[in-house]
Backbone as XML, in Angstrom:
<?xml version="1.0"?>
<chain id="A" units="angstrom">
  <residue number="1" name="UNK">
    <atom name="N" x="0.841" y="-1.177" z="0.000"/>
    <atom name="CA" x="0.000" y="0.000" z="0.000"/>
    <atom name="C" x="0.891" y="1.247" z="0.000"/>
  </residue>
  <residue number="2" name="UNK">
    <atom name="N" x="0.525" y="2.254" z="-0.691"/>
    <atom name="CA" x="1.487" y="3.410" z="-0.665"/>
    <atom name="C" x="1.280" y="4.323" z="0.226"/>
  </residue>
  <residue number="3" name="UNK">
    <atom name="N" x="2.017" y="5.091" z="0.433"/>
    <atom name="CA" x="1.985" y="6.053" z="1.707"/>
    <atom name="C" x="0.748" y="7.454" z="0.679"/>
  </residue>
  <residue number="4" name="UNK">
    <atom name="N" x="0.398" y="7.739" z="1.504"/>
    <atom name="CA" x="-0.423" y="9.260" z="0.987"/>
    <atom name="C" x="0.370" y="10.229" z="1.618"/>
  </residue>
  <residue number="5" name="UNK">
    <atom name="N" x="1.050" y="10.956" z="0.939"/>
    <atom name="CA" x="1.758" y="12.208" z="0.922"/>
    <atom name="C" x="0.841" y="13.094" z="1.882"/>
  </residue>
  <residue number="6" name="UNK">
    <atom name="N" x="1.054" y="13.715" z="2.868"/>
    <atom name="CA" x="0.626" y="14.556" z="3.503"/>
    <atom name="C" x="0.510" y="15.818" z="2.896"/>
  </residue>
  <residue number="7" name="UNK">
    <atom name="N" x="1.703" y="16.225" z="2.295"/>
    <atom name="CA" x="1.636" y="17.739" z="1.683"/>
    <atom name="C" x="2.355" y="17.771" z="0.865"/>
  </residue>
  <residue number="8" name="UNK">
    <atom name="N" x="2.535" y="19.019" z="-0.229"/>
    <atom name="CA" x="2.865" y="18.618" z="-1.337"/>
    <atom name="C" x="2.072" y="20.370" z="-1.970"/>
  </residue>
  <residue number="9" name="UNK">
    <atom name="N" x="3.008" y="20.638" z="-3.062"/>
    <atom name="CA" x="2.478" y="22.276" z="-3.369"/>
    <atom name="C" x="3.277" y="22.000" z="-5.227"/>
  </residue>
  <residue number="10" name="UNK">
    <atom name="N" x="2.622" y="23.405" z="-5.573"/>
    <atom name="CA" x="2.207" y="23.210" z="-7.096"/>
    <atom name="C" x="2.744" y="24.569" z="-7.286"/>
  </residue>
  <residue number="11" name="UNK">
    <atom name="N" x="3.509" y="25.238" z="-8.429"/>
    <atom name="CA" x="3.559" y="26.420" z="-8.717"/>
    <atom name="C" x="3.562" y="26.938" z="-10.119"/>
  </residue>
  <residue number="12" name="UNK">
    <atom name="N" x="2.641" y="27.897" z="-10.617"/>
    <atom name="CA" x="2.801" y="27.924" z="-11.993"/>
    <atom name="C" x="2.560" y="29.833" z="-12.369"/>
  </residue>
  <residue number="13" name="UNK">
    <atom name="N" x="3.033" y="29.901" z="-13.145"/>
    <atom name="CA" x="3.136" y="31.309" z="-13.751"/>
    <atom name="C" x="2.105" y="31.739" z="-14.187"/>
  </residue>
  <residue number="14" name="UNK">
    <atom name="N" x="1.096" y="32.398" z="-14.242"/>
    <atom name="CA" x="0.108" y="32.887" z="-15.025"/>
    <atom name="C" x="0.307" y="34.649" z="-15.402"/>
  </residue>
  <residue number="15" name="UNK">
    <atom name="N" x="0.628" y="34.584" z="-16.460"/>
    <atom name="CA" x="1.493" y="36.068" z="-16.711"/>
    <atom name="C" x="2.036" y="36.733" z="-15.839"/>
  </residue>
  <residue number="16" name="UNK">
    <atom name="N" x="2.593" y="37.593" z="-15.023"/>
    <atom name="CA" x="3.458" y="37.945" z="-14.262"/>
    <atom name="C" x="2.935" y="37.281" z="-13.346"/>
  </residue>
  <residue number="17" name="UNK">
    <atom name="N" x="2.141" y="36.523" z="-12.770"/>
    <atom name="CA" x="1.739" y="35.934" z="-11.079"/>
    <atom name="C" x="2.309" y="35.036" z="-11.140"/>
  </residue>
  <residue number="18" name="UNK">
    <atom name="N" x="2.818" y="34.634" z="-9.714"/>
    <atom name="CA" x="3.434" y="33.195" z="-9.373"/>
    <atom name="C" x="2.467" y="32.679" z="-8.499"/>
  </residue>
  <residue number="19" name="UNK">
    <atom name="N" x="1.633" y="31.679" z="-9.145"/>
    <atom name="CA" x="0.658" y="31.037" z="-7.998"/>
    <atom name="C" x="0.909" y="29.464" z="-7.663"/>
  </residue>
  <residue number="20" name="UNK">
    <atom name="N" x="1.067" y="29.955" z="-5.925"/>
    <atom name="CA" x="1.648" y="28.381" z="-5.552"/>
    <atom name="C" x="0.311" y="27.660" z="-4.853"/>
  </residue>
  <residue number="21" name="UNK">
    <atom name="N" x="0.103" y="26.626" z="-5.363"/>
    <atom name="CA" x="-1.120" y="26.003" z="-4.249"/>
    <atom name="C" x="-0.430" y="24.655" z="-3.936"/>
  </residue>
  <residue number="22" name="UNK">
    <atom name="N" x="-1.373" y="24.780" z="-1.910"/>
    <atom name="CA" x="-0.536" y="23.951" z="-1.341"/>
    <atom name="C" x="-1.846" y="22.849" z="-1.469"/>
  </residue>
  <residue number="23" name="UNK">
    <atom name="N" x="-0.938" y="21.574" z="-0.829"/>
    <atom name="CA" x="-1.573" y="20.676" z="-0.841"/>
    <atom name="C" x="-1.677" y="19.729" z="0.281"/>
  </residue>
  <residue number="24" name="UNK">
    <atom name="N" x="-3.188" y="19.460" z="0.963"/>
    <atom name="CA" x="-2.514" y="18.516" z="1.585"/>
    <atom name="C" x="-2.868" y="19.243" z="3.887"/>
  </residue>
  <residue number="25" name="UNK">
    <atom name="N" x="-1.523" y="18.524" z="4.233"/>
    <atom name="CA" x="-1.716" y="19.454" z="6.131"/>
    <atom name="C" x="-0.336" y="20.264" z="6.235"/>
  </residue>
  <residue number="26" name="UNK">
    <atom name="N" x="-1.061" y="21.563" z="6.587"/>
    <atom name="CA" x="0.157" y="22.911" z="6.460"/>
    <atom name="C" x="-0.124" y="22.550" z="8.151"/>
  </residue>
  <residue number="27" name="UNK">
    <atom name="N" x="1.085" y="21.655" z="8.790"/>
    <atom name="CA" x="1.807" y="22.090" z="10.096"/>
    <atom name="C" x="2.889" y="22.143" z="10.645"/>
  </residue>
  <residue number="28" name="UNK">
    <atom name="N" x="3.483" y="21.964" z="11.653"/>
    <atom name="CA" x="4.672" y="22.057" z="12.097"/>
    <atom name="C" x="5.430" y="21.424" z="11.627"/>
  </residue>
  <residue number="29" name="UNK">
    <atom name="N" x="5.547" y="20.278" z="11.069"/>
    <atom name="CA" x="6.188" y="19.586" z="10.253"/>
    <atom name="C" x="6.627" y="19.901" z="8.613"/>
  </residue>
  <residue number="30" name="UNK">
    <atom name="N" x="5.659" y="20.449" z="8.033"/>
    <atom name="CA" x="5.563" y="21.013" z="6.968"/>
    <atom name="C" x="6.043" y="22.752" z="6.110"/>
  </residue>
  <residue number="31" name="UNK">
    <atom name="N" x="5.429" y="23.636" z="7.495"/>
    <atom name="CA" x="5.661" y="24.605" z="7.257"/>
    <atom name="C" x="6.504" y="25.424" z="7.443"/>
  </residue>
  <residue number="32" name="UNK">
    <atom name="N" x="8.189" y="24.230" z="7.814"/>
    <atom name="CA" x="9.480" y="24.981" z="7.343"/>
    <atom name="C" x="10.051" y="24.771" z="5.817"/>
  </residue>
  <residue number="33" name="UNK">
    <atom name="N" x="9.479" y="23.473" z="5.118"/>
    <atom name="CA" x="9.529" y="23.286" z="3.910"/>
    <atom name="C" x="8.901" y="24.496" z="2.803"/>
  </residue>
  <residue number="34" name="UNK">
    <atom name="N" x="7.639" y="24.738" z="3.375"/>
    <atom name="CA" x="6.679" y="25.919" z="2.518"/>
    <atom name="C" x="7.563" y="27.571" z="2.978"/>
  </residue>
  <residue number="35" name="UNK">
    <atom name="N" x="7.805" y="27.772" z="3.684"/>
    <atom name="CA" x="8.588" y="28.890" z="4.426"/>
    <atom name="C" x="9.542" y="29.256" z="3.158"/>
  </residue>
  <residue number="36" name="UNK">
    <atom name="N" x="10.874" y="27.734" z="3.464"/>
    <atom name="CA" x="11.891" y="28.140" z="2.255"/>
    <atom name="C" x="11.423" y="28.400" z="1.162"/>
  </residue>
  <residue number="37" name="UNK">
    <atom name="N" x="10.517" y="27.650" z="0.827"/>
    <atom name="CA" x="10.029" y="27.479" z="-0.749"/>
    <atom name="C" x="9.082" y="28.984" z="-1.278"/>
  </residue>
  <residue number="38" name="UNK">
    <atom name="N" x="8.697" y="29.745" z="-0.117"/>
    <atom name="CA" x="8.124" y="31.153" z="-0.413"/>
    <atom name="C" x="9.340" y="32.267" z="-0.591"/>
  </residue>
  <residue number="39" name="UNK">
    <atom name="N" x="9.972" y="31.894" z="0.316"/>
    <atom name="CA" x="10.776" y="32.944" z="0.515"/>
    <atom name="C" x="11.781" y="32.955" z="-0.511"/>
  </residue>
  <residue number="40" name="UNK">
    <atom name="N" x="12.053" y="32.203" z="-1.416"/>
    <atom name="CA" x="12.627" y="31.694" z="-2.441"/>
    <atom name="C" x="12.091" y="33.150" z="-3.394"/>
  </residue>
  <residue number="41" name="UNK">
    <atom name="N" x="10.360" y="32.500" z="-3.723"/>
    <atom name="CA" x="9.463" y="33.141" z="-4.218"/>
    <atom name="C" x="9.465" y="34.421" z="-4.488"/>
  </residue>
  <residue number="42" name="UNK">
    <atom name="N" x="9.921" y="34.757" z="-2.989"/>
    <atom name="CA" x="9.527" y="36.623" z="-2.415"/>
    <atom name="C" x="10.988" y="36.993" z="-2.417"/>
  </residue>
  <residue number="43" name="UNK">
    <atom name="N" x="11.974" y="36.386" z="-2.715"/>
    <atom name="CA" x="12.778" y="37.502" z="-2.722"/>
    <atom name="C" x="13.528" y="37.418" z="-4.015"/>
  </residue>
  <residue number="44" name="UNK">
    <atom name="N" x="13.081" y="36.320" z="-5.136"/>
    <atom name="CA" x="13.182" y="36.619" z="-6.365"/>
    <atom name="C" x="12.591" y="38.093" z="-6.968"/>
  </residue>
  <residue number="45" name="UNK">
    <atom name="N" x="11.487" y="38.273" z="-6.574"/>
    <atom name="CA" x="10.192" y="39.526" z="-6.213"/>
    <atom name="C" x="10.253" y="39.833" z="-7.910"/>
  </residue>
  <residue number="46" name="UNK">
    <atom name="N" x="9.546" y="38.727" z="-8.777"/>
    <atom name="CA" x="9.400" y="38.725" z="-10.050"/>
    <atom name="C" x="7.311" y="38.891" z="-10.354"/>
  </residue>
  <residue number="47" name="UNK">
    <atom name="N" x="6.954" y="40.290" z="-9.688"/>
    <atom name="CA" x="5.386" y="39.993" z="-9.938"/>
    <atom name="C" x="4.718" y="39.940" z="-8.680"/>
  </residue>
  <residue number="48" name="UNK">
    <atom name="N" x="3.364" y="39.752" z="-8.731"/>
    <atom name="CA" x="2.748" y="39.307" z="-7.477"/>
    <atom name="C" x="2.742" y="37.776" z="-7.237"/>
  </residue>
  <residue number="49" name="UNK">
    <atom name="N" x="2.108" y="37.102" z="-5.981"/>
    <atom name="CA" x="2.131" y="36.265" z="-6.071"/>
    <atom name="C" x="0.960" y="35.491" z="-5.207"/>
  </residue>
  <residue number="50" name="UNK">
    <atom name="N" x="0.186" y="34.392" z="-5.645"/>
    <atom name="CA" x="-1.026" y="34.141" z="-5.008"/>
    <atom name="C" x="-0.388" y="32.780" z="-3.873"/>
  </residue>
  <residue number="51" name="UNK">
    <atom name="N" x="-0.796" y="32.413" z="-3.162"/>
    <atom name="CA" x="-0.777" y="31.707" z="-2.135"/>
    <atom name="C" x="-2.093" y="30.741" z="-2.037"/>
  </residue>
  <residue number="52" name="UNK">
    <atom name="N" x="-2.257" y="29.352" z="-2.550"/>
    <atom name="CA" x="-3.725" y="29.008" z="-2.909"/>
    <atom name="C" x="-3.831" y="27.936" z="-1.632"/>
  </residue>
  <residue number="53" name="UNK">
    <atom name="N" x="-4.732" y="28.440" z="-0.556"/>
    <atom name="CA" x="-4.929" y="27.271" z="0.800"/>
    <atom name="C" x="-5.893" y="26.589" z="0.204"/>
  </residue>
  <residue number="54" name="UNK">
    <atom name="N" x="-7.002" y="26.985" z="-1.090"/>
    <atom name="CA" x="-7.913" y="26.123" z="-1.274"/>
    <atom name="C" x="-7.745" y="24.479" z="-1.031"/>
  </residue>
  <residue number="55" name="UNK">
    <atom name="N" x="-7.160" y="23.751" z="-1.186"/>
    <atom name="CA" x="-6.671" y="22.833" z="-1.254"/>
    <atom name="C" x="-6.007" y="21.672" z="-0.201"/>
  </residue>
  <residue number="56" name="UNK">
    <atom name="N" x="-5.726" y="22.679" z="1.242"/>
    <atom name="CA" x="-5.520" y="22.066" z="2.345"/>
    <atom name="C" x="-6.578" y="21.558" z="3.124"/>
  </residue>
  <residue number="57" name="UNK">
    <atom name="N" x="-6.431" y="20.143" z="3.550"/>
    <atom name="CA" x="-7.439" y="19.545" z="4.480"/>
    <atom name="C" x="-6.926" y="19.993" z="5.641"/>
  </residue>
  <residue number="58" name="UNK">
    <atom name="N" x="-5.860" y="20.357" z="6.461"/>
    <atom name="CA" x="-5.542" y="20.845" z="7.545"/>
    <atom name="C" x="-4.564" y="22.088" z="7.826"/>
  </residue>
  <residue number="59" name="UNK">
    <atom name="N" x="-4.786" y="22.886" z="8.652"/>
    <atom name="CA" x="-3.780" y="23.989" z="9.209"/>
    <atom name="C" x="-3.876" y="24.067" z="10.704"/>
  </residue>
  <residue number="60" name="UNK">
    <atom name="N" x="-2.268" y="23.807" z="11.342"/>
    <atom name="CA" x="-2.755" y="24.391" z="12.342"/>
    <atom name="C" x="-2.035" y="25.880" z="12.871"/>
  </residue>
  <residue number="61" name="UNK">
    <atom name="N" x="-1.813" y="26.455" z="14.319"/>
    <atom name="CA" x="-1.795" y="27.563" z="14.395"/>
    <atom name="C" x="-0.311" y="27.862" z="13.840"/>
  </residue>
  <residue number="62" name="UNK">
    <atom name="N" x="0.622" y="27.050" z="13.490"/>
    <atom name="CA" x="1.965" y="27.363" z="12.987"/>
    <atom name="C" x="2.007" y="27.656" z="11.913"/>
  </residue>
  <residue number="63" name="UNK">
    <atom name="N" x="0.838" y="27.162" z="10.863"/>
    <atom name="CA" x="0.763" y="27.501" z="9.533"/>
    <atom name="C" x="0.142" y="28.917" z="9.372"/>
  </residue>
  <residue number="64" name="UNK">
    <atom name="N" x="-0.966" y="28.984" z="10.119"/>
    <atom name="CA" x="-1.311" y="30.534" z="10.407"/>
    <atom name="C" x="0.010" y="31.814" z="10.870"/>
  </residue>
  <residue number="65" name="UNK">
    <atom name="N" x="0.958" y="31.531" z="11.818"/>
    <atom name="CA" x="1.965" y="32.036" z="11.994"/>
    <atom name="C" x="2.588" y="32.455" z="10.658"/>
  </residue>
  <residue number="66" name="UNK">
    <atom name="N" x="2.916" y="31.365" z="9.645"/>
    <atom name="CA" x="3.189" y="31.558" z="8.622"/>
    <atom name="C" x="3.049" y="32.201" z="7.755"/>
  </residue>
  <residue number="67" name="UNK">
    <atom name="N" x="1.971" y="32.543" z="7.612"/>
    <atom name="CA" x="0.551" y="33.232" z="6.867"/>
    <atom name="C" x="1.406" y="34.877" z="7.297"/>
  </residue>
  <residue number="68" name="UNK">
    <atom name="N" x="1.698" y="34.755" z="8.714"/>
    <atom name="CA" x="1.290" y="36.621" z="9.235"/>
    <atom name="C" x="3.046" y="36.809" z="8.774"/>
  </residue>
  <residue number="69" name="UNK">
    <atom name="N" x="3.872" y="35.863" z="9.131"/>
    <atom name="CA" x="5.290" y="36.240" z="8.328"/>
    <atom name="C" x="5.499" y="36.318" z="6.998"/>
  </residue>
  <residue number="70" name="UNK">
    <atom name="N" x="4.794" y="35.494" z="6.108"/>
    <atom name="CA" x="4.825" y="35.954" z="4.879"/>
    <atom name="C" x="4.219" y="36.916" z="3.835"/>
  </residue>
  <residue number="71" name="UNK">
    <atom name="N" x="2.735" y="37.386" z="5.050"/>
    <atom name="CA" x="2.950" y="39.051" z="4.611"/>
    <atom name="C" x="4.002" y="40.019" z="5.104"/>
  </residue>
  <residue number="72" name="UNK">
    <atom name="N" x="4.235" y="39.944" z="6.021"/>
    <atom name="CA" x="5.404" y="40.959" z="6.429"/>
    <atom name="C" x="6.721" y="40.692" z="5.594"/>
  </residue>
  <residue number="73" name="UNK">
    <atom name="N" x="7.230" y="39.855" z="4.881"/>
    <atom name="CA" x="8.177" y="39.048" z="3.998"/>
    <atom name="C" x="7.907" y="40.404" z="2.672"/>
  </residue>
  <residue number="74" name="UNK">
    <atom name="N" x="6.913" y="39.771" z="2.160"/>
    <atom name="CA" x="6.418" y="40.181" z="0.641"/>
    <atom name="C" x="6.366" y="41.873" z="0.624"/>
  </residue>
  <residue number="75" name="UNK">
    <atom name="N" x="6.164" y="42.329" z="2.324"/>
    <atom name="CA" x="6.061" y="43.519" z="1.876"/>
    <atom name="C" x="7.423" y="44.724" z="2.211"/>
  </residue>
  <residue number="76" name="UNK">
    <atom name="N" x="8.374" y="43.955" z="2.775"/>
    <atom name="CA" x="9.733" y="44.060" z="2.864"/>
    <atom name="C" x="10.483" y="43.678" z="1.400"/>
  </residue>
  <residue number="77" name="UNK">
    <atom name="N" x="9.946" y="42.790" z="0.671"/>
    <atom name="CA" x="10.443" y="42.671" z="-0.730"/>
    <atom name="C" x="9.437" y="43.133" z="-1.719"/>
  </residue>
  <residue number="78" name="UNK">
    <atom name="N" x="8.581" y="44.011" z="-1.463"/>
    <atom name="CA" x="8.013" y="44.794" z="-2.220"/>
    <atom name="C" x="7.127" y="43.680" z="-3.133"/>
  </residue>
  <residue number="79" name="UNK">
    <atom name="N" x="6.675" y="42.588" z="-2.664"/>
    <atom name="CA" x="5.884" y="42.121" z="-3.442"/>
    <atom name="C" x="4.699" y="41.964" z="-2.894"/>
  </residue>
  <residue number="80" name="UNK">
    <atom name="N" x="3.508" y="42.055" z="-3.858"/>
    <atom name="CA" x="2.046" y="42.085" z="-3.276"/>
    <atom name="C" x="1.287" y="40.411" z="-3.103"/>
  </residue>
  <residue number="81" name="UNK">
    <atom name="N" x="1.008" y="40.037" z="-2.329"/>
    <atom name="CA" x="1.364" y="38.146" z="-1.633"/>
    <atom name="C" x="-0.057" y="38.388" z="-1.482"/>
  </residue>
  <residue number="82" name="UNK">
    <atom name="N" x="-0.976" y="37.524" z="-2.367"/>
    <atom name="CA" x="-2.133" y="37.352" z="-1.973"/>
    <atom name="C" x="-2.485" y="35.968" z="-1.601"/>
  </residue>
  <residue number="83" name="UNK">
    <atom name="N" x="-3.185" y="35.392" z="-0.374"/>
    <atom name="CA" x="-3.563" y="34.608" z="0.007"/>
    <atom name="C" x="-4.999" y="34.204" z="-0.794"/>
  </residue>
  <residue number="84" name="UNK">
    <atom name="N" x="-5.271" y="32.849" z="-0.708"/>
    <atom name="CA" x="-7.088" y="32.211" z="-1.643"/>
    <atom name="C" x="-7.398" y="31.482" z="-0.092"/>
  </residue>
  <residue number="85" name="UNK">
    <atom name="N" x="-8.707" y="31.411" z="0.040"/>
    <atom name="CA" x="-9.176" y="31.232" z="1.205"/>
    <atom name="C" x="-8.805" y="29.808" z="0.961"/>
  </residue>
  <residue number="86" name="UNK">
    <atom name="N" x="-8.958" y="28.780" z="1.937"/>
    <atom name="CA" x="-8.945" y="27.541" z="2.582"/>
    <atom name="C" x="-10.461" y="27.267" z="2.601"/>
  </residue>
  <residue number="87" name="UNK">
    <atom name="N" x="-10.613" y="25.620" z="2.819"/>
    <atom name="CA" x="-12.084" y="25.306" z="3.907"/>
    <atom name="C" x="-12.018" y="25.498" z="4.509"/>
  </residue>
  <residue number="88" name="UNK">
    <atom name="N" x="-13.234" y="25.449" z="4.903"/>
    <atom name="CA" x="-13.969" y="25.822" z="6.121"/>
    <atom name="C" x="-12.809" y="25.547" z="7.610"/>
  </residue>
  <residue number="89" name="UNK">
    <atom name="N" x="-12.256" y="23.998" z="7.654"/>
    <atom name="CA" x="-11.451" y="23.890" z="8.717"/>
    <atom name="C" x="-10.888" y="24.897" z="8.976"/>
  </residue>
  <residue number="90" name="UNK">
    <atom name="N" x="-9.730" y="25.061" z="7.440"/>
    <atom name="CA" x="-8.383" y="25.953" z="7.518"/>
    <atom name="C" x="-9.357" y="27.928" z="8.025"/>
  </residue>
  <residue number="91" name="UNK">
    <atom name="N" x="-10.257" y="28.047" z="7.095"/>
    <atom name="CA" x="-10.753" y="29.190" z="7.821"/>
    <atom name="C" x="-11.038" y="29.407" z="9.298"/>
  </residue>
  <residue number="92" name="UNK">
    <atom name="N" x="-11.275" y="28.214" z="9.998"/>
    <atom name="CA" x="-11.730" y="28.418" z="11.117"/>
    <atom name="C" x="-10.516" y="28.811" z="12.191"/>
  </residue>
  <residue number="93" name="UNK">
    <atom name="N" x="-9.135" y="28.423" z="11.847"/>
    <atom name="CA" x="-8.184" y="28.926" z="12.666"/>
    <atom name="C" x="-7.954" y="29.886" z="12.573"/>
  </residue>
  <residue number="94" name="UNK">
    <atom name="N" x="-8.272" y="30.809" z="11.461"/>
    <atom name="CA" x="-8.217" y="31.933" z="11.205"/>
    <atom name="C" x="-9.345" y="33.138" z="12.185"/>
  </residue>
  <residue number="95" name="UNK">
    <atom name="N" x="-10.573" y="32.783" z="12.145"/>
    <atom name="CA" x="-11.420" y="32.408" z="12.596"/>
    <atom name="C" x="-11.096" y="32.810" z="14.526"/>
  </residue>
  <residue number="96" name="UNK">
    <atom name="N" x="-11.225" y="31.613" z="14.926"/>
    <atom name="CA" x="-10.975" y="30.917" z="16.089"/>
    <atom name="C" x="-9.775" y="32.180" z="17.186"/>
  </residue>
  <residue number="97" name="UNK">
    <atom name="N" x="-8.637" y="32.409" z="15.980"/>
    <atom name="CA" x="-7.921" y="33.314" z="16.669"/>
    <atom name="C" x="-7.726" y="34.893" z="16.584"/>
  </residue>
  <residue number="98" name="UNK">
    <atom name="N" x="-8.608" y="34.759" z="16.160"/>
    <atom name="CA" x="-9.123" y="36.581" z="15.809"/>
    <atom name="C" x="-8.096" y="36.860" z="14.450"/>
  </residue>
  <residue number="99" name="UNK">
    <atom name="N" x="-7.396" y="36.218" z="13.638"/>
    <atom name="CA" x="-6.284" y="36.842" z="12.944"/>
    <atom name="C" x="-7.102" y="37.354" z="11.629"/>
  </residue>
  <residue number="100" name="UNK">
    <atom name="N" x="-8.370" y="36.946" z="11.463"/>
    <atom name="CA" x="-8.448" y="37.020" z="10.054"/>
    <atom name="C" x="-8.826" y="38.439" z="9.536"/>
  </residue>
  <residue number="101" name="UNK">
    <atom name="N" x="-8.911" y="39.246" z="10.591"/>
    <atom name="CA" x="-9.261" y="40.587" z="9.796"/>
    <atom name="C" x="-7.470" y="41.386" z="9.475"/>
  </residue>
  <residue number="102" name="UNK">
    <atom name="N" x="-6.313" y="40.458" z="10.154"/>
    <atom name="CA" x="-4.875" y="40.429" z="9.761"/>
    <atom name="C" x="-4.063" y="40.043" z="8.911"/>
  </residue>
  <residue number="103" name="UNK">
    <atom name="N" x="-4.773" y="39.101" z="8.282"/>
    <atom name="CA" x="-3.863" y="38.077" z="6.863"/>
    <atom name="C" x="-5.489" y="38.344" z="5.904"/>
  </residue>
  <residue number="104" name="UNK">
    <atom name="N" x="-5.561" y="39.115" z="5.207"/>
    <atom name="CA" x="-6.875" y="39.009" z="4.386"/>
    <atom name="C" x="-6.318" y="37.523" z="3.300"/>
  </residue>
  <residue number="105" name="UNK">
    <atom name="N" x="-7.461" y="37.106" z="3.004"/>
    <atom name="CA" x="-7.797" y="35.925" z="1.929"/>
    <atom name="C" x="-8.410" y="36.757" z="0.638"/>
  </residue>
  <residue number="106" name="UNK">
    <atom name="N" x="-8.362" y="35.840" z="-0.439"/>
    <atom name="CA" x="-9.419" y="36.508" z="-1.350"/>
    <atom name="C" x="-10.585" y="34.797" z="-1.180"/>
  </residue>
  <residue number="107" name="UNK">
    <atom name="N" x="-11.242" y="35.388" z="-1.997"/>
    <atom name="CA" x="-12.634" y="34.152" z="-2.184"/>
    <atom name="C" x="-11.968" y="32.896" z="-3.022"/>
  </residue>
  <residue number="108" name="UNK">
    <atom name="N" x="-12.451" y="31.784" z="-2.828"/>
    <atom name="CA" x="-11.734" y="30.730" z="-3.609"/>
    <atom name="C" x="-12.359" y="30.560" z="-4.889"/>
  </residue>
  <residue number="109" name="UNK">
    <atom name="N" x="-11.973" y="30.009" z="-5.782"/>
    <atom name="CA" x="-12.309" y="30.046" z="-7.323"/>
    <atom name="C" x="-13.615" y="29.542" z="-7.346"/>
  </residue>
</chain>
């Protein structure tokens, strides 16, 4: 039987945007892998760049942490870092800890 990948992220160009969607559970385990792999992103600073949570079955509050450093990241490298909302779960930590009027989302596709 094969293992199911926990997480796992996608990135593709759509005229100047770099949109990465993750995949999968953004936590402590995970979200020093996604960290490097943004910051990569943000300090190439080629465009804006979308951030797609649609796609995660889990976040917990470290991935949210994440969330509030990689706006402060993007806007130290002058790039405009838009987040896509999550489910319902992943919204709810958002949610849950008052942050979300702090990391805005846009609506998911």
């Amino acid at each position: 039987m094969a293992a199911i990948e926990r997480f796992s992220t996608a990135s593709r160009r759509i005229g100047e945007t770099t949109h990465i969607e993750v995949h999968g559970e953004l936590d402590c385990s995970t979200v020093p892998w996604l960290e490097g792999r943004m910051d990569a992103v943000l300090h190439d600073g080629h465009g804006p760049v979308v951030l797609d949570l649609s796609d995660l079955r889990f976040m917990d509050v470290s991935g949210l942490r994440l969330a509030v450093r990689l706006k402060a990241r993007a806007q130290l490298h002058g790039v405009d870092l838009s987040l896509m909302e999550g489910p319902a779960p992943v919204e709810r930590v958002f949610e849950l800890t008052g942050m979300r009027p702090y990391v805005p989302r846009t609506a998911r596709r």
